[in-house]
FIBATI-313447 format. One line per field, with one value per residue (C-alpha): residue number from 0; x negated, y negated, z. Coordinates in pm, 1 decimal. Example, Ala and Ser with C-alpha at 12.3 -4.5 7.8 and 13.67 -1.06 7.14 Angstrom:
<sites>
num = 0; 1
u = -1230.0; -1367.0
v = 450.0; 106.0
w = 780.0; 714.0
</sites>
This chain:
<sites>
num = 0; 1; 2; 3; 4; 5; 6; 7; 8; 9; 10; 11; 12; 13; 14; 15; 16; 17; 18; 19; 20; 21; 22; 23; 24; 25; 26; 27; 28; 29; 30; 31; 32; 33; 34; 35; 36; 37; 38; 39; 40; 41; 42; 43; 44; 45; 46; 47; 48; 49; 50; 51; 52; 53; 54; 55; 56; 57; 58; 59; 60; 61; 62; 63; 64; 65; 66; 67; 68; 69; 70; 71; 72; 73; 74; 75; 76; 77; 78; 79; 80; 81; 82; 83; 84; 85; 86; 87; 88; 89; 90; 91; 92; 93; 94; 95; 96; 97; 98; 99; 100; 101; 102; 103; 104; 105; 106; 107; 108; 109; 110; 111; 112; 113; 114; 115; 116; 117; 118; 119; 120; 121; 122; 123; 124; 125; 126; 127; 128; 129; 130; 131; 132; 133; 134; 135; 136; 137; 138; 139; 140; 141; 142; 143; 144; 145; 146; 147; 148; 149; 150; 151; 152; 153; 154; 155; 156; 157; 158; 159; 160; 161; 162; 163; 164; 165; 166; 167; 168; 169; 170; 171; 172; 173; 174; 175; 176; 177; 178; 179; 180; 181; 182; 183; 184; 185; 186; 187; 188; 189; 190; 191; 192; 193; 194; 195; 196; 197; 198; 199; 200; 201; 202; 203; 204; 205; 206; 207; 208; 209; 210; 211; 212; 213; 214; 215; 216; 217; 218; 219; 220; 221; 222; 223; 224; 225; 226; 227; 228; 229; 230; 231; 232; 233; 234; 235; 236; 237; 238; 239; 240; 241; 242; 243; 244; 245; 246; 247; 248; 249; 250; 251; 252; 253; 254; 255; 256; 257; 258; 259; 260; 261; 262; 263; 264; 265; 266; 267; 268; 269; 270; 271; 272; 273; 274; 275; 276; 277; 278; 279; 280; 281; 282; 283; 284; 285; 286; 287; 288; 289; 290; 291; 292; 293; 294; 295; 296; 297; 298; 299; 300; 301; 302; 303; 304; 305; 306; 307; 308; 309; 310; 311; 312; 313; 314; 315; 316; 317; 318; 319; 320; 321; 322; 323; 324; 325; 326; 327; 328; 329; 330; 331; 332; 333; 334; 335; 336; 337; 338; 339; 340; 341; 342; 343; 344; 345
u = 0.0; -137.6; -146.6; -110.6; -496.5; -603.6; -425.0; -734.3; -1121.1; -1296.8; -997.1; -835.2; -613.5; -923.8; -789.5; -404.4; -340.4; -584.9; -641.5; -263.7; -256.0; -555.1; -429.4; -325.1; -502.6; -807.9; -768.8; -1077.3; -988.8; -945.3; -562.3; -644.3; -633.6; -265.1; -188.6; -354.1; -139.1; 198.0; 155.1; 32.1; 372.0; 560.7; 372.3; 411.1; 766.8; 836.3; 654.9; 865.3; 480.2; 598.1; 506.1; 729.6; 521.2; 631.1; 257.9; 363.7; 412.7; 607.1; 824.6; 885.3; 978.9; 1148.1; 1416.8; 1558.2; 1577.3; 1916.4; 1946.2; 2093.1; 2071.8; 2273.3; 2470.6; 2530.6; 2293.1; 2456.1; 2195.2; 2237.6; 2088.0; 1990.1; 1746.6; 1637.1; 1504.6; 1333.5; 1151.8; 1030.9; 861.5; 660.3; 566.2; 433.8; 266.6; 49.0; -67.5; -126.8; -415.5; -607.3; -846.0; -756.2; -1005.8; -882.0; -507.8; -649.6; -491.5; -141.8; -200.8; -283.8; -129.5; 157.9; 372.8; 609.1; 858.7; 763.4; 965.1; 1254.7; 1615.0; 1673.2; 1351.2; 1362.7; 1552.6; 1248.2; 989.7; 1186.3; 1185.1; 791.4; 745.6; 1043.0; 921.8; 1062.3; 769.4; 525.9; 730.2; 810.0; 373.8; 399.7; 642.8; 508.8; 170.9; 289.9; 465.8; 144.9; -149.6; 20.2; 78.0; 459.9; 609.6; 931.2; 1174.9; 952.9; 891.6; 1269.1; 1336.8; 1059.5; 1214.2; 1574.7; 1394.7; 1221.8; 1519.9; 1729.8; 1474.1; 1501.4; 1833.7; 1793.5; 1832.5; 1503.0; 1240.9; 1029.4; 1027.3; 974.4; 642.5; 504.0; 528.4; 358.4; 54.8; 64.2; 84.2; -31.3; 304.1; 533.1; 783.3; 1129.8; 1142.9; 875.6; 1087.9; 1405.7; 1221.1; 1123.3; 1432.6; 1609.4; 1361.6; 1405.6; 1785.3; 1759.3; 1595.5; 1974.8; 2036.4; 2054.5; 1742.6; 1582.8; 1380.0; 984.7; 1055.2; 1340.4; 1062.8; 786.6; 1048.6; 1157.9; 792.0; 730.7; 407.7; 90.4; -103.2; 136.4; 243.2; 15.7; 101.8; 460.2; 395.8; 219.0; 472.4; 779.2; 541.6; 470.4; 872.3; 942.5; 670.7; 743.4; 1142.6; 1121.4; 922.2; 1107.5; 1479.6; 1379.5; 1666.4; 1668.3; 1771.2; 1974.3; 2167.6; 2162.0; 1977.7; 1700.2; 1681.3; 1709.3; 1409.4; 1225.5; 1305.9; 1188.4; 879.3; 778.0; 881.0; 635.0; 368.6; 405.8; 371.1; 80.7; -90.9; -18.2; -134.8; -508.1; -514.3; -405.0; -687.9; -960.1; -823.1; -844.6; -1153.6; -1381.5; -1158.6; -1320.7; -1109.8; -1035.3; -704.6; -582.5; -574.1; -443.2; -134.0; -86.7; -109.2; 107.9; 380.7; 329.6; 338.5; 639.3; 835.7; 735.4; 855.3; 1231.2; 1251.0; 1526.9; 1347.0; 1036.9; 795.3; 470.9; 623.0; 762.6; 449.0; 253.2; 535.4; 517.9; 124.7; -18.7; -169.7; -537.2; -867.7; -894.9; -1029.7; -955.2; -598.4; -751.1; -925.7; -591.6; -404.4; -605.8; -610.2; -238.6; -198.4; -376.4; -202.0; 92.3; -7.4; -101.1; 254.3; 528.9; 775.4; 1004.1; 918.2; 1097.4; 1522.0; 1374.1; 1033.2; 1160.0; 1151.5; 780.0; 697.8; 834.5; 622.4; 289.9; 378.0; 420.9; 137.7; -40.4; 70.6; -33.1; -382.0; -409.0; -258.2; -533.4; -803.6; -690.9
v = 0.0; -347.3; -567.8; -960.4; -1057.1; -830.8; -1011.7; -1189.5; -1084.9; -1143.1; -951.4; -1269.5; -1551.2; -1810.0; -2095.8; -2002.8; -2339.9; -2302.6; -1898.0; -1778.8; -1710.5; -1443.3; -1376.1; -1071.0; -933.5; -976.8; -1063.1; -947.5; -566.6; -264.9; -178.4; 109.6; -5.8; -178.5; 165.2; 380.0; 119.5; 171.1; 581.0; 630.3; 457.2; 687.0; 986.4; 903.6; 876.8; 1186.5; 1375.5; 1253.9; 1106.8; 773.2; 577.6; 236.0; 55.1; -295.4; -439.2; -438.7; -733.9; -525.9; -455.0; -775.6; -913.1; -614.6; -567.5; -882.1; -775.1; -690.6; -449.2; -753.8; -497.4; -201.7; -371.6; -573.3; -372.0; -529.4; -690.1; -967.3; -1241.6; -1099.1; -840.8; -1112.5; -1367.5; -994.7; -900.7; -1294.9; -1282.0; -994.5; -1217.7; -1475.4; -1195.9; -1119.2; -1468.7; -1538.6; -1243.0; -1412.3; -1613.8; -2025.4; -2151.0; -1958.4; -2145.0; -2491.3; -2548.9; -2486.3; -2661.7; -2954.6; -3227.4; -3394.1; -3301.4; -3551.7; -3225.4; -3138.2; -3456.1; -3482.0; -3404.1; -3139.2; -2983.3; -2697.4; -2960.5; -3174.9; -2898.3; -2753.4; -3097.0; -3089.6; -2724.0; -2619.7; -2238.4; -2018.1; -1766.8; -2080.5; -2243.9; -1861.4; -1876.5; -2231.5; -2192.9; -1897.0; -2015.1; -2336.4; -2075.2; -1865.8; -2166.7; -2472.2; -2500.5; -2631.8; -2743.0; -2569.2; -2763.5; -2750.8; -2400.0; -2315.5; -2569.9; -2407.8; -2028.5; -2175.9; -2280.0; -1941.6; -1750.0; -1938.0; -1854.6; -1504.3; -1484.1; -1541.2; -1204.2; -1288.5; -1406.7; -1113.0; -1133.3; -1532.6; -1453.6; -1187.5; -1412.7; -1704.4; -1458.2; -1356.8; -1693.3; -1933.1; -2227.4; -2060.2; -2271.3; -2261.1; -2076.3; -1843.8; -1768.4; -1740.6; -1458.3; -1277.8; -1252.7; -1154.9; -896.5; -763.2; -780.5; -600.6; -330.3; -188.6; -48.4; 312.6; 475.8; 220.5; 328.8; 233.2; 1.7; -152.6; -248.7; -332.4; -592.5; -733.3; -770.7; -988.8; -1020.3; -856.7; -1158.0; -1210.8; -832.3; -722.9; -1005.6; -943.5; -594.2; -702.9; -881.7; -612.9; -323.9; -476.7; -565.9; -212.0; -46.8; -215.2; -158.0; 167.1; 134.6; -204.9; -164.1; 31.2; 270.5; 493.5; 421.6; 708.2; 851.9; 592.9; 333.7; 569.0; 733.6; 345.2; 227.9; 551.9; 542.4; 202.3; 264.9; 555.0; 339.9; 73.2; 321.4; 468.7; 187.0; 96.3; 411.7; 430.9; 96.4; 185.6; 524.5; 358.2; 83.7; 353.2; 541.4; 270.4; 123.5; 491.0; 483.6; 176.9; 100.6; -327.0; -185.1; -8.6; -210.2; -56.9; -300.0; -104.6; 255.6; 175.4; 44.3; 388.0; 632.7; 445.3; 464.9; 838.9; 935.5; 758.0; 945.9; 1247.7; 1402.9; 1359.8; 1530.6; 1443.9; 1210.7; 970.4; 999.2; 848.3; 593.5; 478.5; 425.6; 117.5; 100.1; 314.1; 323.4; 650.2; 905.2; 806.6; 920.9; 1255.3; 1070.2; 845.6; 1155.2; 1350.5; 1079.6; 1032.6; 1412.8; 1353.5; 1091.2; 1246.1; 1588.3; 1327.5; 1186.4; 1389.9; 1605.3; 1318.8; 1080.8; 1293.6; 1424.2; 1752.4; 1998.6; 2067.5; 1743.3; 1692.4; 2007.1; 1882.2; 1583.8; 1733.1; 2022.4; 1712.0; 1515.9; 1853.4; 1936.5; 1489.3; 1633.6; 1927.6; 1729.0; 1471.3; 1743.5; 1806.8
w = 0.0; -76.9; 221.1; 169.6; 269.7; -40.8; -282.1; -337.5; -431.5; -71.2; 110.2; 218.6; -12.8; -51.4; -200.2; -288.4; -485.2; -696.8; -712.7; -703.2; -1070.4; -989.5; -613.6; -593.3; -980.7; -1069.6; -1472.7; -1553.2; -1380.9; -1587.7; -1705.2; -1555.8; -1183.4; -1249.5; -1347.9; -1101.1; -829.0; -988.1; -1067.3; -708.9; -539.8; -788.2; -710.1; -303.0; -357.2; -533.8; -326.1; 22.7; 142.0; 99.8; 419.1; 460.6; 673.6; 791.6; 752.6; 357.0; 165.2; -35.1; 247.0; 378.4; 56.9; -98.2; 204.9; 65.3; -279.9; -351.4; -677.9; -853.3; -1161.8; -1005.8; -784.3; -410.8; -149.8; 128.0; 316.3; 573.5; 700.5; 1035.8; 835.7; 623.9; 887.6; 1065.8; 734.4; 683.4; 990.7; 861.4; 573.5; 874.2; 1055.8; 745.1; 682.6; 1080.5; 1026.6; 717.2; 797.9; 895.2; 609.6; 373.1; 392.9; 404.5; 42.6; 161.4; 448.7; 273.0; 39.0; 56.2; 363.7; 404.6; 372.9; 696.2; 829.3; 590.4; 706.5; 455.3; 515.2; 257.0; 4.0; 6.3; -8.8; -344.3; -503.1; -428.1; -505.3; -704.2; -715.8; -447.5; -452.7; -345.4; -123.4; 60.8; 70.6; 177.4; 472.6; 609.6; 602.3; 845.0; 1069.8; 1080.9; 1105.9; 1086.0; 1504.4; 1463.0; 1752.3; 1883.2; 1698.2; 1377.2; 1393.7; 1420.9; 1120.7; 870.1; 992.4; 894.8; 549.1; 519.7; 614.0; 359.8; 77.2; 171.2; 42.3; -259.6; -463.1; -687.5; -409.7; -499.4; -847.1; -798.1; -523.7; -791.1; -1093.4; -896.4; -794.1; -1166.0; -1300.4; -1017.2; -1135.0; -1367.2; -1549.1; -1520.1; -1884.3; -1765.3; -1467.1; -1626.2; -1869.0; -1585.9; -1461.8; -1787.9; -1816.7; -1465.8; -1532.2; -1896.6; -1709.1; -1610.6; -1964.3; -1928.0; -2130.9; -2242.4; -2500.3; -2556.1; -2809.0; -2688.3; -2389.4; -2636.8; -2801.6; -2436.6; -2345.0; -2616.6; -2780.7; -2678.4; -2585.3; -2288.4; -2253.0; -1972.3; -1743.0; -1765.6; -1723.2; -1370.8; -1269.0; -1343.7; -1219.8; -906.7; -816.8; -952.8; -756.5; -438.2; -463.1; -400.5; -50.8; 25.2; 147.4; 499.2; 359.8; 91.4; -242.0; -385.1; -673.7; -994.3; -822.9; -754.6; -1082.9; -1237.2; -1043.2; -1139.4; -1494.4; -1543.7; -1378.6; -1591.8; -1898.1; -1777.0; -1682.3; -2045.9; -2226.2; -2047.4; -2072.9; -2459.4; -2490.0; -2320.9; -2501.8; -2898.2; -2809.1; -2734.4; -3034.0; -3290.9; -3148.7; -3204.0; -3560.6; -3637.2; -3912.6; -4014.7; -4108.6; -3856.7; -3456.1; -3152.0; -3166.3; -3487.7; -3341.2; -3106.7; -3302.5; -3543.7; -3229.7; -3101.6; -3398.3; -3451.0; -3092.0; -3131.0; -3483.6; -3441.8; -3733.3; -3901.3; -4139.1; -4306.8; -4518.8; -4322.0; -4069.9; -4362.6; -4396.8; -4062.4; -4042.2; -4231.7; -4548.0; -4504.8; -4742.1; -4920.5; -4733.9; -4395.3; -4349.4; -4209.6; -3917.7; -3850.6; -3879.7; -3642.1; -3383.5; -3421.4; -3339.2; -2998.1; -2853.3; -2928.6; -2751.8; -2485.1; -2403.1; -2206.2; -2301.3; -2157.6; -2393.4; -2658.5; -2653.6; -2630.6; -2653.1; -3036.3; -3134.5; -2964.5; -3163.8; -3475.9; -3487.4; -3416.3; -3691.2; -3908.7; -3817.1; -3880.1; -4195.3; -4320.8; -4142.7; -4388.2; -4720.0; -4629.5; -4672.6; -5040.9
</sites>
């Protein structure tokens, strides 16, 4: 489980104004680790070794997130102003220096009437403001009548059904804009389609450049729903959650393994963005053979459709039987990836 003071390199925030776009990810760390992070709280769950601990960020944000997508979970305000406190115990154990930049500017908030009205209007993202509150509760030395006002703000901002999504996209993108934030959310919220296939994903994702992050952001609310409510989440929720997670874990997985693929392929005309596209449309085919394998890869130099070919056949034998309606239709694409293999060597 990640605990709040490792969201940043050091093991402690350092300076949150200026670092929370890298807080809690490193942008220079391997796809792989996002991964590894996401598949291990999936494989804790499904074994029953899943160990809610209320040290977790993910728990003290999570209990407030009600599934918005699946319906009202019921929560009240009582739990909400218990779990926010957990958010203040984390903070009160990082180090004093290392809050100095949410301690700092402007804080005529801290004397307004409508306290939490005048901090929005200065930091209109709830993710920061939830960072910014709880760090005054934890280091800022409020006196009594303070303290209770800032725990009325945080407690209000815990009620809102999108704080965690809001606090992951601001440690993802340090001050998202509102049209940032409102695609997060629609993406969170498209996420209640039954089945969604890969490419319906790919095409809510948007383009690769920005793919990853958003990928972050939705595997991180994802991950840390399932070890948030301090109940557990059954029947269609569950299998919701689950299903979106492997979806996400897939698609970055396939993404890592078409990159490696097309970069020892070597080829000008053939990326990983390319492979990708070509394996995707290949899995959601109900039937394929050779022929419409070689329709769905690009244009390729003479003589290299063997290689392509043979690298196509290995990621496929490298996805799960769940990516495909059934183990016939799996089989039916690598006989027909086989069979472009052979025709290639003519």
């Amino acid at each position: 489980m990640l605990r709040l003071d490792q969201i940043s390199p050091g093991g402690a925030l350092g300076n949150v104004e200026d670092n929370l776009a890298t807080a809690r990810y490193d942008r220079a760390a391997p796809t792989e680790s996002v991964l590894a992070l996401a598949q291990a709280e999936l494989l804790e769950f499904e074994s029953d070794a899943l160990a809610e601990t209320q040290e977790d960020l993910g728990f003290a944000l999570g209990g407030r997130l009600r599934d918005t997508r699946r319906g009202p979970a019921g929560q009240d305000n009582v739990r909400g102003r218990v779990l926010m406190q957990k958010l203040v115990a984390e903070l009160a154990a990082v180090e004093a220096a290392d809050l100095d930049s949410l301690l700092s500017g402007p804080q005529d908030w801290l004397r307004a009437p409508q306290l939490l009205v005048a901090l929005q209007s200065q930091t209109p993202d709830p993710g920061r403001a939830a960072l910014q509150l709880a760090a005054w509760l934890a280091r800022g030395r409020p006196d009594p009548r303070l303290r209770r006002r800032l725990e009325e703000a945080l407690a209000s901002l815990a009620e809102d059904d999108t704080l965690a999504l809001s606090l992951f996209g601001a440690l993802e993108y340090g001050a998202p804009t509102p049209a940032l934030r409102q695609e997060l959310t629609r993406l969170y919220h498209r996420a209640s389609a039954p089945k969604q296939k890969l490419s319906q994903w790919l095409e809510a994702l948007g383009e690769r450049e920005g793919r990853q992050r958003k990928l972050r952001v939705m595997l991180s609310v994802l991950s840390y729903e399932l070890s948030a409510s301090g109940q557990p989440i059954v029947g269609s929720h569950l299998a919701a959650v689950i299903g979106d997670l492997k979806q996400l874990l897939r698609i970055l997985g396939l993404e890592a393994h078409c990159d490696q693929a097309a970069a020892a392929l070597a080829l000008p005309e053939l990326r990983g963005e390319a492979l990708l596209a070509s394996v995707v449309t290949l899995v959601e085919q109900v039937w394929v053979n050779a022929d419409s394998v070689a329709e769905a890869l690009p244009p390729l130099p003479d003589g290299q459709r063997y290689r392509v070919a043979h690298a196509l056949g290995r990621l496929v034998q490298l996805l799960s039987d769940d990516c495909f309606g059934d183990a016939e239709q799996k089989t039916q694409l690598e006989d027909a990836i086989a069979e472009l293999r052979d025709r290639s060597l003519d």
